[in-house]
N, C-alpha and C positions, 0 to 999 in steps of 0.2 A: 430266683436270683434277687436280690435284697438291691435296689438302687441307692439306697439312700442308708448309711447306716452311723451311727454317733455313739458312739460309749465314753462315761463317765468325762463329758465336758464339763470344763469348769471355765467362767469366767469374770472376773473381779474388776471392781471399779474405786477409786478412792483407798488407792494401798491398801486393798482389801477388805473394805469395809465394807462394801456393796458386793454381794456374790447374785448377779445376773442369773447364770447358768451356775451350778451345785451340783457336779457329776447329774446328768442329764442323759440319758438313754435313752435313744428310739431307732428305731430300722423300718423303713420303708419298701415294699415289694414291687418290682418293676412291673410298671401298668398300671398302679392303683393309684387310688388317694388316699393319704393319709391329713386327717382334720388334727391340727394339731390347738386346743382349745382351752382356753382360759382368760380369765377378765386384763383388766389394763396394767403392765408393771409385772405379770406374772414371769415373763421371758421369752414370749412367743415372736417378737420383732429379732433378740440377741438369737436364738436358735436361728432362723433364717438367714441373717448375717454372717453368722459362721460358716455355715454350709452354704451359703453362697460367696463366700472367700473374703466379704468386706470386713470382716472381724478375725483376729488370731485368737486364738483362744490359749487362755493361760495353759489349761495341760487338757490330757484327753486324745481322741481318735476319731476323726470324721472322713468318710468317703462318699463323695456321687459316683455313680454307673464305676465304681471300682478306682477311682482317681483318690489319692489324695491329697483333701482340700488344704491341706498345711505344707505338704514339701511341694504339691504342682498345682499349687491357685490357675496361672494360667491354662492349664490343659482343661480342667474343669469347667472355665470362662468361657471357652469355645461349647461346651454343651447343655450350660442353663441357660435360664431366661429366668430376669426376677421382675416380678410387679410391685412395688412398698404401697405403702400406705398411704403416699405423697407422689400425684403422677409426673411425673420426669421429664414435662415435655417443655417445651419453649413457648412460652403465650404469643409471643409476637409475629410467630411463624404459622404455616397453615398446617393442617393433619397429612398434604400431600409432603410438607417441607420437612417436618418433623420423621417420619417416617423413613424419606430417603437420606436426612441425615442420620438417622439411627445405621443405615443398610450401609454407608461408608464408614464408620466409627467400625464397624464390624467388618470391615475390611471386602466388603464387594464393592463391585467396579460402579461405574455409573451405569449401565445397560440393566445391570441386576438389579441393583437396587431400587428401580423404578420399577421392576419388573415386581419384585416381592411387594413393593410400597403399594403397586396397584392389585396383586390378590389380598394383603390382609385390608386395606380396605373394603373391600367387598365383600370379605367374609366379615367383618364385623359392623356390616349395612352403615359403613360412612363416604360408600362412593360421593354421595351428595353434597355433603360438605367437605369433601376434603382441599378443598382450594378456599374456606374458609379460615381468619385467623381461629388458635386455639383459643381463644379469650372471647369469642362468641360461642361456644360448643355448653352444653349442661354439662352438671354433673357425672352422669350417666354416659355420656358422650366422651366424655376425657380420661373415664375409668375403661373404657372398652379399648381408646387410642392406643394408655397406655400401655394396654394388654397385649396389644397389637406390637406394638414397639418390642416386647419382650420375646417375641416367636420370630423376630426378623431371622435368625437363623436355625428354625427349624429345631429347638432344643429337646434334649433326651428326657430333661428334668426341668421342671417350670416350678419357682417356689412363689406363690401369692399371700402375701400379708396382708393380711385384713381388705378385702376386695372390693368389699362393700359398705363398707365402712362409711357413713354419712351422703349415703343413697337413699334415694327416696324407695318404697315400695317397690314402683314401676321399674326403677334403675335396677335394685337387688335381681327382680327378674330376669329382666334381659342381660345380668351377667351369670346370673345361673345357669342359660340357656345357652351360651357363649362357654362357659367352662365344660358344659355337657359333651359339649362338641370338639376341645380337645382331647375330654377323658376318652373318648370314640378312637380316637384316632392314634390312640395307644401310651400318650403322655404319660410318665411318672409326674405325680402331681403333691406337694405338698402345702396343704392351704392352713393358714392363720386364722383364726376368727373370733370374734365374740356372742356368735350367734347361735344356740343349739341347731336352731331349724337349718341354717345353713350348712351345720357338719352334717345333719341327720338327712340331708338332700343330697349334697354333694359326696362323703368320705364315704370311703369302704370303711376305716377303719378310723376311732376317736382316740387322741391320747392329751391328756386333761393336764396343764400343766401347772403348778404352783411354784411358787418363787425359786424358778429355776430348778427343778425338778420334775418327772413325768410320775404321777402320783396314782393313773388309773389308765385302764387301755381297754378301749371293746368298741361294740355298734353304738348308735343314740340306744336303742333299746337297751343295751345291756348296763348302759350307764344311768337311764332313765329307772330301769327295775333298783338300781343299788341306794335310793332315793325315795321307794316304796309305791312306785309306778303315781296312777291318778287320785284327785284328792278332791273330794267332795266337799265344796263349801256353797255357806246357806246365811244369809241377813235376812232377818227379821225383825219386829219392830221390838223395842226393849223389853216390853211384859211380857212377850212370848219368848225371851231367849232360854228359858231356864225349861223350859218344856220342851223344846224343838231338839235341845242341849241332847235333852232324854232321848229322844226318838231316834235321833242319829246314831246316839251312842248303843240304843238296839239293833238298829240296821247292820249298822260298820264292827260292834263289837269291840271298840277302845274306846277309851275317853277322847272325848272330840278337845283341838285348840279353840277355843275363844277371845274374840277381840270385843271385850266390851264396847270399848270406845267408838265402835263403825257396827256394834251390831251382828260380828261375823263368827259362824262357825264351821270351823273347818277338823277333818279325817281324811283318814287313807282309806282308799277300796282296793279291794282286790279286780272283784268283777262291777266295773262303774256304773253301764249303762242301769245292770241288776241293780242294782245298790239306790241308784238314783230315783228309778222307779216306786221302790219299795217307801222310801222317803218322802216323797210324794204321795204318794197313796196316804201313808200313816199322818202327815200333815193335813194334808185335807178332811179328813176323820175328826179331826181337831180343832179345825175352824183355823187352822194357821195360813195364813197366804205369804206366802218369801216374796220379800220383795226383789230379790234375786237369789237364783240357784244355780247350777252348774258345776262339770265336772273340769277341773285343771290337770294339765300338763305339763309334768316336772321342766322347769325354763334351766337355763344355764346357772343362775345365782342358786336353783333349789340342788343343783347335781353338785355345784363348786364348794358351798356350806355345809351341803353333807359330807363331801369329801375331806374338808378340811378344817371345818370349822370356823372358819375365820375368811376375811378378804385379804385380798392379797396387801401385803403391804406398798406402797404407793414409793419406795427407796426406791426400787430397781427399776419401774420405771424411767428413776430420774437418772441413772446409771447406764439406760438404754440412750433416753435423749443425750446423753454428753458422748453418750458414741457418737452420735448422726455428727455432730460437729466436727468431732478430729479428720 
């Protein structure tokens, strides 16, 4: 059964001058995750929006768990939970205040609401602080609350925009570990992001998005193979680039790219460690020493460029922020 499904949305800013979403398709299967992935501006905040009911969308077809998000916004309201980008909480108040006002906003009583306020505390190890103001808590700390805050009612469908979004390392973790534990628990889950490593940990399934458009759909792996998997580069010092140039280009079997200017040469391998080896070997033979070697893994900008050639353009972005205002 599909929880989540969207055909041909469109959504326009600036009497049309700005198209956010551009017939836009995706479907989500209940229990999974769906990473929905692309750089800054592409439409990944507007898709959210939509299907969390804070956006109408110019024309198109959106459903959660079978509602629809355009004629029964409310009925849907009752069964998501959304986390943005920006945590939602009241600085002035504490994590325990915060909380049980979330749990009366959503219409439980006062008994309940302490009652749920006091388990997603504890499931998201802020018993400790929760009688602290929000405006002492990290990063890391405020990104967990307001994840908390979104599950006060137990939702079918949880949508997270960009989660980790200006987390440290430590913080990314501990909400990876945090999201693990709703997908467990049976969550339909649709996550934003800018991170490969994060879809490719989190999503069952990647759908790549470009200005307002889904342009590509599969695993990390299957999106990382269409990019030509890993990529052997090599710096060297300048009189040996024209020789190493060669060797590579034996190993690997293409012409390698070269970046004069840093010294750097880089190819696709099929089979890396193989390849690597062999490069090494033939270098050493030759008195070459790299001043660094290593095999890379296609990042988000090497999967997004291949896909499309281009960055996204930075309009729809600004088409996205002038939603957040109205």
């Amino acid at each position: 059964m599909k929880s989540i499904i969207a055909q041909d949305l469109v959504k326009t800013y600036d009497k049309g001058q700005v198209r956010a979403l551009d017939g836009l398709n995706l479907d989500v299967e209940e229990g999974t995750v769906l990473g929905l992935l692309g750089p800054n501006g592409a439409g990944k905040t507007t898709t959210v929006r939509v299907l969390a009911t804070l956006l109408t969308p110019d024309s198109g077809i959106a459903t959660v768990a079978g509602i629809d998000v355009i004629k029964h916004p409310d009925e849907v309201r009752k069964i998501i939970g959304l986390s943005g980008q920006y945590a939602a909480l009241d600085e002035t108040l504490t994590g325990w205040d915060n909380l049980t006002m979330f749990g009366r906003l959503y219409h439980l009583n006062g008994p309940a609401s302490k009652k749920r306020a006091s388990e997603l505390l504890e499931k998201f190890s802020l018993t400790d602080a929760a009688k602290r103001p929000i405006r002492t808590y990290s990063g890391g700390m405020r990104r967990r609350l307001d994840l908390a805050a979104s599950l006060i009612v137990k939702p079918k469908v949880l949508f997270l925009d960009e989660p980790t979004t200006g987390l440290d390392p430590r913080g990314r973790m501990e909400m990876w570990s945090v999201i693990d534990e709703l997908v467990k628990g049976g969550v339909t889950l649709l996550l934003t992001t800018q991170y490969l490593e994060e879809a490719d940990h989190l999503a069952d399934s990647i759908a790549v998005i470009d200005t307002g458009k889904v342009i590509a759909r599969g695993t990390a792996d299957e999106l990382k193979s269409q990019v030509g998997g890993e990529r052997l580069e090599i710096t060297v010092e300048v009189e040996q680039l024209t020789e190493a140039t060669q060797l590579v280009q034996q190993v690997t079997g293409v012409n390698p790219t070269i970046d004069e200017g840093i010294r750097k040469i880089s190819a696709p391998v099929n089979n890396g460690s193989d390849s690597l080896i062999q490069v090494l070997r033939l270098l050493d033979e030759s008195k070459i020493h790299p001043l660094d070697i290593g095999l890379k893994r296609p990042s988000l900008d090497d999967v997004f460029i291949s896909l499309t050639g281009h960055v996204a353009e930075v309009a729809v972005e600004v088409g996205a922020k002038n939603a957040k205002r109205k």
